[in-house]
Structure formats: structure tokens, C-alpha cells
KOLLUMFI-496369 format. One record per residue (C-alpha): residue number from 0; residue in three letters; x, y, z. Coordinates in pm, whole numbers, plus 50000, padded with zeros to 5 digits. Each point is the difference from the previous one (the first is absolute). Layout:
N
ATOM   seq   type      c1      c2      c3
ATOM   NUM    ALA       X       Y       Z
...
//
This chain:
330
ATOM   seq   type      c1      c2      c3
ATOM     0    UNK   50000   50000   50000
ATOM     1    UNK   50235   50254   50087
ATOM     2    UNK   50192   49914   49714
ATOM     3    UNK   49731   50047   49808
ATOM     4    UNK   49927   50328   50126
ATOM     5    UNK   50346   50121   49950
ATOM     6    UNK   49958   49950   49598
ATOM     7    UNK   49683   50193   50009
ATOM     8    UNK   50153   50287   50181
ATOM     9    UNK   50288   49965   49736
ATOM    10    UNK   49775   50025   49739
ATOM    11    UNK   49811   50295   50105
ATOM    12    UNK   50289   50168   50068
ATOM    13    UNK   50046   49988   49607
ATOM    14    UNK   49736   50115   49866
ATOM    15    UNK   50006   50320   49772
ATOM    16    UNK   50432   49943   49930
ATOM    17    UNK   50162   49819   49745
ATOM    18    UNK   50128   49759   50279
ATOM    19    UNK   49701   49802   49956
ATOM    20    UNK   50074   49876   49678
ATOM    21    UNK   50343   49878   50166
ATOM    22    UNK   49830   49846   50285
ATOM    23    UNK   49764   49784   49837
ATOM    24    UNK   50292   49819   49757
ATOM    25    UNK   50162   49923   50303
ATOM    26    UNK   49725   49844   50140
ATOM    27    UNK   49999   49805   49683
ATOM    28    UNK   50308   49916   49886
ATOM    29    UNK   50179   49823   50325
ATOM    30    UNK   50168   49674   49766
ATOM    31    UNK   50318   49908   50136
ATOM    32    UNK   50055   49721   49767
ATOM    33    UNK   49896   49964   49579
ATOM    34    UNK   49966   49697   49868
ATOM    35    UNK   50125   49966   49660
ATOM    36    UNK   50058   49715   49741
ATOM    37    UNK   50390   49943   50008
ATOM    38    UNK   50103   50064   49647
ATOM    39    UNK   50207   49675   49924
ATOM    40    UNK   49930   49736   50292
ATOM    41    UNK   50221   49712   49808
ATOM    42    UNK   50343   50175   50026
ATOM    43    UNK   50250   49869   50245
ATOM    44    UNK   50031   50359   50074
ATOM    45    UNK   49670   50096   50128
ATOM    46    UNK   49864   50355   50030
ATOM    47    UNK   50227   50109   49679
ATOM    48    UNK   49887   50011   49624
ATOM    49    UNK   50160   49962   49712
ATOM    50    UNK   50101   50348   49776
ATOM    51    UNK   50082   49933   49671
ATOM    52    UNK   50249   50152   49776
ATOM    53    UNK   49894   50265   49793
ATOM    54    UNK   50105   50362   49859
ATOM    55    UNK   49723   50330   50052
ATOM    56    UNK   50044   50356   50007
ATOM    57    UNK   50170   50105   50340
ATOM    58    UNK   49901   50351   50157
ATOM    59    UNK   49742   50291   49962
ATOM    60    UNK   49955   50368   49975
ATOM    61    UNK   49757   50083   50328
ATOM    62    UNK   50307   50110   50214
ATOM    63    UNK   50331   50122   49848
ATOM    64    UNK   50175   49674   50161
ATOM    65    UNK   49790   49774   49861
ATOM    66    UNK   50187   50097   49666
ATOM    67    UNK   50141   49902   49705
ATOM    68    UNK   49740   49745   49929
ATOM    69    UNK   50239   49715   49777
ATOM    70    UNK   49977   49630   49942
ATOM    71    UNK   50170   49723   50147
ATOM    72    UNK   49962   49641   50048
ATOM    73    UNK   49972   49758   50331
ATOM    74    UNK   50133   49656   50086
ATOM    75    UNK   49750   49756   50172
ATOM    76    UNK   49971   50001   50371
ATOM    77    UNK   49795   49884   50273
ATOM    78    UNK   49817   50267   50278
ATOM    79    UNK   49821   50014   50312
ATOM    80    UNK   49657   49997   49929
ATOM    81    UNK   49929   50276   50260
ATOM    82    UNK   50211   50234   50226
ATOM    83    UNK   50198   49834   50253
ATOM    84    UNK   49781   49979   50317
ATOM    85    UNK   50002   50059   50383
ATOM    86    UNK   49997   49635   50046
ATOM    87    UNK   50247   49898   49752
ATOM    88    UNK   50263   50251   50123
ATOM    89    UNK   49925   49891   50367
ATOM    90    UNK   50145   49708   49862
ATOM    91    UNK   50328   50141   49891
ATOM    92    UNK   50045   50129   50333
ATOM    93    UNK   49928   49754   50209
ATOM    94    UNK   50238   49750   49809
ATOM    95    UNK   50258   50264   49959
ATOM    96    UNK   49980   50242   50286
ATOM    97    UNK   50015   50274   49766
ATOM    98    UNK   49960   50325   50132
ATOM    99    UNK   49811   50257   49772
ATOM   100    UNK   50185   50383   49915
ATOM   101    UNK   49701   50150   50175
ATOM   102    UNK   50031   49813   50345
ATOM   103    UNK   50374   50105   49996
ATOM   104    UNK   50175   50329   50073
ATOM   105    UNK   50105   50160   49677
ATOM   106    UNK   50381   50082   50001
ATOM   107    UNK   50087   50329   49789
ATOM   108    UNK   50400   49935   50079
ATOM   109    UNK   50243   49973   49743
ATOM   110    UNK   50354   49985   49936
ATOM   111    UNK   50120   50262   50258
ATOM   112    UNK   49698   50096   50129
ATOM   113    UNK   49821   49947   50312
ATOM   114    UNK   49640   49877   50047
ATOM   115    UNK   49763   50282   50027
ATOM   116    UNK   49695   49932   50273
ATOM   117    UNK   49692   50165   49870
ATOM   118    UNK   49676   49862   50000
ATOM   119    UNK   49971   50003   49686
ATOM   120    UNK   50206   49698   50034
ATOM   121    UNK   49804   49778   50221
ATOM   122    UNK   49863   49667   49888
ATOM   123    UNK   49675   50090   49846
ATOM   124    UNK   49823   50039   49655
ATOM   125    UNK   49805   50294   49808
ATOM   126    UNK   49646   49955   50033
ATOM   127    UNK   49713   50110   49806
ATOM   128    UNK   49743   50222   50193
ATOM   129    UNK   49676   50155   49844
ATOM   130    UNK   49925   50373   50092
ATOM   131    UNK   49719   50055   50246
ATOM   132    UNK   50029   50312   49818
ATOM   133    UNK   49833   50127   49628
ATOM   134    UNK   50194   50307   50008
ATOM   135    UNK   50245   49979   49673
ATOM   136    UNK   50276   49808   50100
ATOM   137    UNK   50250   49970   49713
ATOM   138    UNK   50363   49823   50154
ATOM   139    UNK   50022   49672   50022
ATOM   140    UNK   50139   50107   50301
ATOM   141    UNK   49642   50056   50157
ATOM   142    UNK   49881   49623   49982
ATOM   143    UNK   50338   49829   50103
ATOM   144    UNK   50171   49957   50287
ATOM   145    UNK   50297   49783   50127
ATOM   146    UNK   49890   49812   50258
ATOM   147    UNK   50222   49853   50299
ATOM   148    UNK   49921   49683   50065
ATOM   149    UNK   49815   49906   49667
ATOM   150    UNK   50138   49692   49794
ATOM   151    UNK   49833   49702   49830
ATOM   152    UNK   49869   49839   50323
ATOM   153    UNK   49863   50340   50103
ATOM   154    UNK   49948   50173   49623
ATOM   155    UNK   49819   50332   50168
ATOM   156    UNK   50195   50020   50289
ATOM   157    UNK   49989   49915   50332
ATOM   158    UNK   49648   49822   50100
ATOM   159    UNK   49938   49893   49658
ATOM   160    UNK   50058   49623   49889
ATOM   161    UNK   49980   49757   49776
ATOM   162    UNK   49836   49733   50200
ATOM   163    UNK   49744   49814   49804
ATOM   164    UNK   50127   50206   49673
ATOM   165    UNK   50209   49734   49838
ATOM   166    UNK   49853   50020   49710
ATOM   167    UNK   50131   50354   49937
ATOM   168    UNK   50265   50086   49779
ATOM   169    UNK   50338   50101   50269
ATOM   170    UNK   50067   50353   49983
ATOM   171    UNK   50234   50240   50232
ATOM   172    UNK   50302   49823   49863
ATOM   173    UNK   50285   50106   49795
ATOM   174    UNK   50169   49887   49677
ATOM   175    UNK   50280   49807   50207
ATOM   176    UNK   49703   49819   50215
ATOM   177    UNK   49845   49938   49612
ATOM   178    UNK   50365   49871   49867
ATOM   179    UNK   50075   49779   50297
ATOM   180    UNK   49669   49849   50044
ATOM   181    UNK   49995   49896   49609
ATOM   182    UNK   50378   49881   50033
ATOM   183    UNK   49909   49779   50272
ATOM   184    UNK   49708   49827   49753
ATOM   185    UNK   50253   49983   49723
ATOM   186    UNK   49799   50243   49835
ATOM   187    UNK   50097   50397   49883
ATOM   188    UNK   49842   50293   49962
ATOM   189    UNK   49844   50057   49695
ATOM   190    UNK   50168   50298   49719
ATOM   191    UNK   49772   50264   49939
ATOM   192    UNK   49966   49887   49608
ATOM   193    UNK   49914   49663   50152
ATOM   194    UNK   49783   50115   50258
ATOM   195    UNK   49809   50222   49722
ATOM   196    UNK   49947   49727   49736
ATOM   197    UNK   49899   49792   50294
ATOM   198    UNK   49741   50275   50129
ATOM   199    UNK   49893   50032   49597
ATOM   200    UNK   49826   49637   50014
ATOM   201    UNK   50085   49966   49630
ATOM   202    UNK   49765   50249   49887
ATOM   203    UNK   50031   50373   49895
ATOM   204    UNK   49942   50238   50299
ATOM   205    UNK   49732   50212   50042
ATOM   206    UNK   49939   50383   49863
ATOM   207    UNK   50219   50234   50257
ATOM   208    UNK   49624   50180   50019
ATOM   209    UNK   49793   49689   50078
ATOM   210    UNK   49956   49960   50411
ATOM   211    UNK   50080   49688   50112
ATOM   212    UNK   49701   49752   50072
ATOM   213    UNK   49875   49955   50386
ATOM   214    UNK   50011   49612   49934
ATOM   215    UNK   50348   50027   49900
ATOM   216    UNK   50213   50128   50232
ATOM   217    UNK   50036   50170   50415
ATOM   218    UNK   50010   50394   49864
ATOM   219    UNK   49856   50306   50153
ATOM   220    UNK   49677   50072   49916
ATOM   221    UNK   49873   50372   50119
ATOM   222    UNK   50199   50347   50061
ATOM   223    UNK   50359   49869   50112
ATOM   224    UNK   50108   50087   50281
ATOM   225    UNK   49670   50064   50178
ATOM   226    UNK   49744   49723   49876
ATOM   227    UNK   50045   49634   49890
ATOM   228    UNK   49663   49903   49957
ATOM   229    UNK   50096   49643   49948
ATOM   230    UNK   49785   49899   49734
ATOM   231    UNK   50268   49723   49903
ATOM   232    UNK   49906   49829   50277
ATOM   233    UNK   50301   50114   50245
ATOM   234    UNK   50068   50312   50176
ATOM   235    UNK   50400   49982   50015
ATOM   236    UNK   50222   49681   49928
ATOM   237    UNK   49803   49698   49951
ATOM   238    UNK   50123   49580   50011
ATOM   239    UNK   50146   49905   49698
ATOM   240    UNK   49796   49850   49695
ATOM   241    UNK   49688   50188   50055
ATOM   242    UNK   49992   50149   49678
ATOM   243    UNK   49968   49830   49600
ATOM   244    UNK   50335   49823   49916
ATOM   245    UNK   50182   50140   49676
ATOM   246    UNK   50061   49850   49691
ATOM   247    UNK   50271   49774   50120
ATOM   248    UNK   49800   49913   50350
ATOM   249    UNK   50173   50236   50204
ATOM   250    UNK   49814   50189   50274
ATOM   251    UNK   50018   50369   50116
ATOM   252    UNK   50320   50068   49805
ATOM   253    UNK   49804   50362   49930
ATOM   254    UNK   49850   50176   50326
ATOM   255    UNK   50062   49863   50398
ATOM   256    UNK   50341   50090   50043
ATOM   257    UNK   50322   50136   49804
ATOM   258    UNK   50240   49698   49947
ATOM   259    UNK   50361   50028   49958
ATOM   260    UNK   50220   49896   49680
ATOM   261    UNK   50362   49970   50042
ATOM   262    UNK   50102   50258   49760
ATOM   263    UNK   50119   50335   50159
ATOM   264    UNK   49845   50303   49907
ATOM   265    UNK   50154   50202   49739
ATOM   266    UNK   49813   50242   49865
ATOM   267    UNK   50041   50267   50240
ATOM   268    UNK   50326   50101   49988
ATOM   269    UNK   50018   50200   50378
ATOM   270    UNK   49895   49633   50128
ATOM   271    UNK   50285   49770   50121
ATOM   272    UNK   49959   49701   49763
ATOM   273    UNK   50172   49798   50335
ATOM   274    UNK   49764   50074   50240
ATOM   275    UNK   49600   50017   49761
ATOM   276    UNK   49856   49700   49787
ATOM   277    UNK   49707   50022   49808
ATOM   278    UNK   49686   49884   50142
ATOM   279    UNK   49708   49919   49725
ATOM   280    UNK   49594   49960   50022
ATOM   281    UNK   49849   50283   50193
ATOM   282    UNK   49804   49904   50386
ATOM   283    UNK   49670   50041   50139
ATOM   284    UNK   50123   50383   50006
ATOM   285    UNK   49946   50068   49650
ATOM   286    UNK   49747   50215   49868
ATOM   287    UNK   49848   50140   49695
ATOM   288    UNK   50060   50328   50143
ATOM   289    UNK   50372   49958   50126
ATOM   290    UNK   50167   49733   49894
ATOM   291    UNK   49912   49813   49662
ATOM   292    UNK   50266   49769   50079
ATOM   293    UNK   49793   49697   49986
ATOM   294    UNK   50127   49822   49677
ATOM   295    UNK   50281   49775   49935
ATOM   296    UNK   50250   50287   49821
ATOM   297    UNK   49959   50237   50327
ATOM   298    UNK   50301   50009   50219
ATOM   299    UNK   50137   50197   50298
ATOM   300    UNK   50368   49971   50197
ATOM   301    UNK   49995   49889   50344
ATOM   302    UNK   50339   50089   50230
ATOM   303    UNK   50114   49615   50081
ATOM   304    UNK   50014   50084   50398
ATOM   305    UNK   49622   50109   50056
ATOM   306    UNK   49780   49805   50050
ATOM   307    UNK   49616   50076   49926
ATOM   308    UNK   49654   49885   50094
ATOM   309    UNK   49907   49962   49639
ATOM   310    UNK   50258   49824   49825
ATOM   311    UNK   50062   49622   49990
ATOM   312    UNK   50149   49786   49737
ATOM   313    UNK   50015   49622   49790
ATOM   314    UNK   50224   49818   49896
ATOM   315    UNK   50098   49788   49681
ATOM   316    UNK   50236   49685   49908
ATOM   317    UNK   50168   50076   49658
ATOM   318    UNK   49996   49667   49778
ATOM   319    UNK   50323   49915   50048
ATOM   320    UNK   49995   50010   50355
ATOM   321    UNK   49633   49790   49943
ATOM   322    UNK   50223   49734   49804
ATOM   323    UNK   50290   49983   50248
ATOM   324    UNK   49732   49928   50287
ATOM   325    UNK   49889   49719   49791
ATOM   326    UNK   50318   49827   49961
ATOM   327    UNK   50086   50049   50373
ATOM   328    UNK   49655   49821   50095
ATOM   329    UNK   50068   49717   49738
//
């Protein structure tokens, strides 16, 4: 009963403000796991599929670094059907021990220098958080913070967790957490010309103009950063494999989370090519309205060191490495 009454007031309390909207999709869209048909159930290495060679036309013209556009051509590989989740990396670390970037003090101390201590330098990871606010806000700056204490078991921060969430894609971890967790499954980070063919599905991507389907992918729908009026189902990250599998029976390679490639980012020359690698796919952040970065040829750096709630990763076994495994299990 009390519960009970406690919703009503909550509801009330609503009425008349956009927050209603927001409420009721909560209400509504509580799934903690999707269940969706695995892709190739008959390969020894279950949970990836098969990419097949191929050549397409790399690249577009919707933001200055998704250019030139140019063709090239891809060897055969084998992916991760989804993102790496919260319950397969728990499984890297409790084999390993591994200890995430984010749960360990950054060091800023190089040859001949001495370790600064600055928070900015405590174990932690940036975190998105939506404005309570509809004045303009227009710095990224606004809806991110860095947040002590955040990391993949606790993604926003202290109090949060991913208990009964591992179905969900792994986020708050870097690209050395990515790299080490794929080395220890004999598998690599895919390039970003592999990841894009991959994220392609063998077809021709859509028009640059043409929003991306609700039934498709985890985006933003509403007036980023003030309203995601969830109408794909999710408010925020969802489990993996919620959404229609591509062309070559991969899941959420558009939408969800960013994933990281293993190629550093070049474009911008003022960036350290050393220290960013290019992350590809947009997240449940993207919006018509901000960031049209949902589509295979989008891309973004990310510095190697920080970690973020909205980034994850997959992995893939090149053929060669496929046909090596074979003769070692013969």
C-alpha cells in the first residue's frame, strides 16, 4: 500500500512538465536482460559471426573527419556478435585479477618528473549527467563530469551497480582494459576499416539525412541534453541484442555505446596520436539534434587513459589466428 501510494504521489507530482513523459518509459521499460537469437549457434566459437571479405566505399562527408570517402577491400574475420558485457568481463577479472584504469590512480610522471596529486587523478570515470536544467547549455562540459569512484562495476559512480545488469554491454573502461581483455581471449581489437565494413552488414548505408529507425538501434530520441523520451524502448544504455541484427547478424554495432578500434586517431593533428584511438558507432547519446553520429562511417577520438560511462568495445579473431586455433585443438 504505501508503496503504492508513493507512485501516485510521484505521478501527481508530474503532471503539467515534460517529466511525465520520462516517468512513464521508466515505468515501462525496466528489462535487464534481451533475449536474442545467437547469430551462428554451430561455431566452436560461440557468440561470434562470420564477416566475409569484401571491398565498399570507406568514409563520408557529414563531419570533416569522416573524409575522404575512398575504396578499399577487407579480409574475412570472425566478431562478437554484441558488445562485450558486464558478465563476460567479470570473467576476465576474476580469472585474471585484472585491475581496470578507472579503479587505479592515474600517474602523470614521466621521465624526470614527479607525480602530480590532483584529483583529477583519482580512480574514477567521466559520467554522463542530464541537465535538470532547459536553459541553453551548449559545452559538453555541462552534461559530463569525472566521477571519483566510478568504473565498470560502479559505471555512474559511487552507489550505482551493475548487479543483475549482466546483460549490458561493459562501459567505464579504457582502450588498455579493451586490448588486454581481447588478448587474454586470443582475440584483437578490431581496425576501424574492419570495424566499419563489419558495422555496414554488407549493404550500402543509409542517406546521411534519413534518422535512424527506433527498432534499430539505443539512440536519443527527444531534445538532447534535456529529454530522452525513450521511444526505442530504453531510456539510457540498454542489454545487448535488443535491437534488429545487421546484415551479417551482428547486434547494436550502431547506437548503445561507442566501441573502440585499435587504430589511433589521426586526423586531428593537435591530438597526440600515442595517447587517442578512434572509437566508431555513436551511444544512446546521439541525437538528431546533436550528434548524427549514428551510422557506421561516424567516428570520434577517445584519449586511451579515460575511461567513460558510454563506451565499451568487441572483439574479433582474424582468420589466421581462426586457423592456428584449429590446428592447436587437432
Amino acid at each position: 500500500m504505501f508503496l503504492h501510494k508513493r507512485k501516485l504521489i510521484f505521478f501527481f507530482l508530474c503532471i503539467g512538465f515534460y517529466q511525465c513523459n520520462l516517468v512513464s518509459n521508466i515505468f515501462e521499460t525496466k528489462r535487464n536482460v534481451c533475449h536474442y537469437l545467437k547469430s551462428n549457434q554451430d561455431t566452436k566459437y560461440s557468440g561470434m559471426v562470420f564477416i566475409p571479405s569484401g571491398k565498399f566505399r570507406k568514409g563520408d562527408s557529414v563531419y570533416p573527419e569522416e573524409s575522404p570517402v575512398y575504396e578499399t577491400s577487407v579480409s574475412s574475420f570472425w566478431m562478437d556478435e554484441t558488445e562485450v558485457t558486464n558478465d563476460q568481463f567479470s570473467e576476465f577479472v576474476s580469472k585474471t585479477g585484472y585491475i581496470t584504469e578507472a579503479e587505479t590512480k592515474l600517474s602523470t610522471k614521466g621521465k624526470g618528473e614527479t607525480t602530480l596529486d590532483s584529483d583529477l587523478f583519482t580512480p574514477g570515470a567521466v559520467v554522463f549527467h542530464q541537465p535538470t536544467n532547459q536553459r541553453e547549455k551548449s559545452s559538453p562540459l555541462e552534461w559530463w563530469n569525472y566521477i571519483p569512484g566510478a568504473n565498470w562495476r560502479h559505471p555512474e559512480g559511487p552507489g550505482s551497480s551493475i548487479e543483475g545488469k549482466g546483460s549490458y554491454p561493459v562501459v567505464a573502461i579504457t582502450y588498455r582494459d579493451a586490448g588486454l581483455y581481447a588478448e587474454w581471449k586470443g582475440h584483437s581489437l578490431p581496425t576501424e576499416v574492419e570495424w566499419e565494413w563489419a558495422a555496414r552488414g554488407g549493404g550500402f548505408e543509409k542517406s546521411s539525412n534519413e534518422n535512424i529507425s527506433i527498432k534499430e538501434a539505443n539512440t536519443w530520441q527527444g531534445e538532447f541534453p534535456f529529454l530522452d523520451e525513450g521511444k526505442d524502448g530504453f531510456i539510457g544504455i540498454s542489454p545487448v541484442g535488443c535491437y534488429a541484427k545487421n546484415g551479417f547478424g551482428l547486434y547494436d554495432m550502431i547506437g548503445n555505446v561507442w566501441e573502440f578500434t585499435s587504430d589511433s586517431w589521426i586526423p586531428n593533428q593537435k591530438l597526440d596520436k600515442t595517447k587517442y584511438h578512434t572509437i566508431k558507432g555513436g551511444s544512446f547519446l546521439c541525437a538528431p539534434n546533436y550528434c548524427k553520429r549514428y551510422r557506421a562511417a561516424a567516428k570520434q577520438p577517445q584519449e586511451d587513459q579515460l575511461a567513460s560511462s558510454h563506451i565499451g568495445f568487441r572483439t574479433i579473431l582474424r582468420m589466421n589466428s581462426y586457423k592456428m586455433k584449429i590446428k592447436e585443438n587437432l
